[in-house]
C-alpha positions as semicolon CSV with decimal commas, in nm:
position;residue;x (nm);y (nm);z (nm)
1;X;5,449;4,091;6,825
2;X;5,543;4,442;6,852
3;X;5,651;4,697;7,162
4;X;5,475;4,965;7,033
5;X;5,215;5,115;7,321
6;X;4,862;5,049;7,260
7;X;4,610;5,319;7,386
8;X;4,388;5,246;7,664
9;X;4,061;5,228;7,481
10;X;4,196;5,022;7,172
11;X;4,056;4,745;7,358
12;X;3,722;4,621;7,469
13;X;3,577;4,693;7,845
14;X;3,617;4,309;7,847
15;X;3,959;4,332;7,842
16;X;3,971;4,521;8,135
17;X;3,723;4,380;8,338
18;X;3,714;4,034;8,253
19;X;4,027;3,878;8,384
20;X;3,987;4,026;8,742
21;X;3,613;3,879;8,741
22;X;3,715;3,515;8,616
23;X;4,073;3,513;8,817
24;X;3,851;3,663;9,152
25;X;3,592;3,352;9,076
26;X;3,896;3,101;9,064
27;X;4,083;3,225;9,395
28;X;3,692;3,196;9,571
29;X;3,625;2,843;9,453
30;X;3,964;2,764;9,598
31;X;3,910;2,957;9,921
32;X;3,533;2,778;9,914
33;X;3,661;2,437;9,867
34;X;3,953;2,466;10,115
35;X;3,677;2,569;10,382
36;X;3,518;2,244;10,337
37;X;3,796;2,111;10,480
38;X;3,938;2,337;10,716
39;X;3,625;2,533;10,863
40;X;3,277;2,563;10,664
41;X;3,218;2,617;10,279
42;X;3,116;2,995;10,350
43;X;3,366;3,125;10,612
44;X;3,629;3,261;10,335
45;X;3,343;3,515;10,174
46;X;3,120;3,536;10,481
47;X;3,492;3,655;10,693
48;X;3,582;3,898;10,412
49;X;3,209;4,094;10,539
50;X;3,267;4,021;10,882
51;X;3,597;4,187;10,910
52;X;3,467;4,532;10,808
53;X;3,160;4,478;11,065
54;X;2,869;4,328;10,886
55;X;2,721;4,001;11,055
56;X;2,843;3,848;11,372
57;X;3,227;3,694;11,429
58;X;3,239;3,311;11,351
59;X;3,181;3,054;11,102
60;X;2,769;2,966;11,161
61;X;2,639;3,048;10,821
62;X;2,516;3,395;10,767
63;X;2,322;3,520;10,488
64;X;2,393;3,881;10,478
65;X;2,782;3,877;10,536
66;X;2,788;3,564;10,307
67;X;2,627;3,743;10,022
68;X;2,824;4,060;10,117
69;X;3,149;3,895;10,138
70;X;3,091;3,770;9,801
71;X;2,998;4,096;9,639
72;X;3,324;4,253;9,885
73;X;3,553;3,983;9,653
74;X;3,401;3,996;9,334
75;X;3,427;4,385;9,361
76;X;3,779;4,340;9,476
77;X;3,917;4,115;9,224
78;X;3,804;4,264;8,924
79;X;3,972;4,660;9,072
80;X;4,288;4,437;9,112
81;X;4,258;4,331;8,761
82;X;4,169;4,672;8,615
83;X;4,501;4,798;8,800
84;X;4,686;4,498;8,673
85;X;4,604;4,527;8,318
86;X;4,691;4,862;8,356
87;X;4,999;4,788;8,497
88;X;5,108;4,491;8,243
89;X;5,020;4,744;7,949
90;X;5,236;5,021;8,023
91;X;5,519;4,751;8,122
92;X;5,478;4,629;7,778
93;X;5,489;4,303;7,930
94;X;5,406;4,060;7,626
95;X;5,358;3,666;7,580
96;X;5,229;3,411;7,747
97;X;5,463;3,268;7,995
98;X;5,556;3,644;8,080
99;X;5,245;3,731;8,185
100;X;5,157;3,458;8,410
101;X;5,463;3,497;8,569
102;X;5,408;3,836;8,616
103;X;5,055;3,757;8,720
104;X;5,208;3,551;8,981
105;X;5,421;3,804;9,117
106;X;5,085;4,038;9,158
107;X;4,903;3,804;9,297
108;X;5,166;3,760;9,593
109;X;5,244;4,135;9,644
110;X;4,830;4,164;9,682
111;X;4,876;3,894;9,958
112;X;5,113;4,095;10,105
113;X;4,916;4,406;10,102
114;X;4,556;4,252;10,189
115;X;4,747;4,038;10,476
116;X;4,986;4,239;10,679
117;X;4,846;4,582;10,581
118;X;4,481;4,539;10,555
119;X;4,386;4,260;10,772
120;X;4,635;4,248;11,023
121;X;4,688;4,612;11,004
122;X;4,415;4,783;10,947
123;X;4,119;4,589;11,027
124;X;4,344;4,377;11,285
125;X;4,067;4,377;11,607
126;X;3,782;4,273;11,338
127;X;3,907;3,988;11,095
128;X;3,953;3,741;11,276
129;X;3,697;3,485;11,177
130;X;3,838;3,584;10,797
131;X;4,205;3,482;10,962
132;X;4,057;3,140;11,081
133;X;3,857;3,050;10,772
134;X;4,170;2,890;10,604
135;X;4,525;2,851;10,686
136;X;4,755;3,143;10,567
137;X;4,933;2,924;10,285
138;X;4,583;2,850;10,157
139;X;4,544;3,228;10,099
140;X;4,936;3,193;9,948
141;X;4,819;2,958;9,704
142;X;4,513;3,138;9,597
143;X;4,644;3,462;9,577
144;X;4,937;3,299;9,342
145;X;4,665;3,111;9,151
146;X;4,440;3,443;9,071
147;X;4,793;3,653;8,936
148;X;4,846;3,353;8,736
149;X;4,510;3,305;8,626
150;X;4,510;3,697;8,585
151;X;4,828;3,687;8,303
152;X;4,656;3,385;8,139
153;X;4,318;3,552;8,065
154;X;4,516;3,900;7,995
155;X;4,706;3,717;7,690
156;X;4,418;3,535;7,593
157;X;4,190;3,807;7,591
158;X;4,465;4,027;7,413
159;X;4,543;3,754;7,162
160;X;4,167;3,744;7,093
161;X;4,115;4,116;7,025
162;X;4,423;4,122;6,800
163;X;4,590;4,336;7,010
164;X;4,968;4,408;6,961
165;X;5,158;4,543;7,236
């Protein structure tokens, strides 16, 4: 493969879009399927709506803030993809390996910045039932798991548009 820069729009909306979508549905199956255990199968989404005010603190199932929540993440993950693709592309970042590594690394620093800024920080008085959905190295994990699952789908998708980077 090549290091010469692509252009934005030499590749398909897909391209952009897509790995945030697919990586955001594997870090809320994980989050889902953790709650089973830990709390209820819908506190992870339903907590993401509670903590900016929609629906009542705690885990009894909600519609609204469950179906919220859901949008909330989906929304989310496929913005942190967008910028990630973004990002990946004008770092020239290239192969496989490379970019799930460097998926990986994302997918930590957005822990970082959802947990200590965001929901300790800024929405700190209101996310609590979010904080007690799942223990904290359950989020770990899944945030690791959606960076790598975001560099897998970015070279796969790449691969499969013939794009050379």
């Amino acid at each position: 493969m090549t290091t010469a820069a692509i252009h934005p729009r030499s590749i398909s909306v897909g391209a952009w879009t897509v790995p945030g979508l697919v990586a955001g549905t594997v870090f809320a199956m994980w989050a889902m399927v953790v709650g089973v255990f830990t709390s209820t199968l819908w506190a992870p989404p339903q907590g993401i709506a509670q903590a900016v005010g929609v629906g009542m603190p705690g885990h009894d199932l909600q519609a609204l803030p469950l179906v919220v929540g859901l949008m909330g993440h989906m929304i989310d993950s496929v913005l942190l993809g967008i910028l990630f693709v973004a990002i990946v592309r004008w770092a020239r970042v290239t192969g496989t390996a490379a970019l799930a590594g460097a998926g990986m690394v994302y997918g930590l620093a957005v822990y970082a910045a959802m947990y200590w800024v965001i929901l300790r920080g800024l929405l700190g008085s209101a996310s609590g039932s979010f904080l007690s959905a799942n223990p904290e190295s359950s989020w770990i994990a899944g945030h690791a798991m959606f960076g790598v699952a975001l560099g897998l789908l970015v070279a796969a998708l790449g691969a499969r548009e013939g794009v050379r980077r």
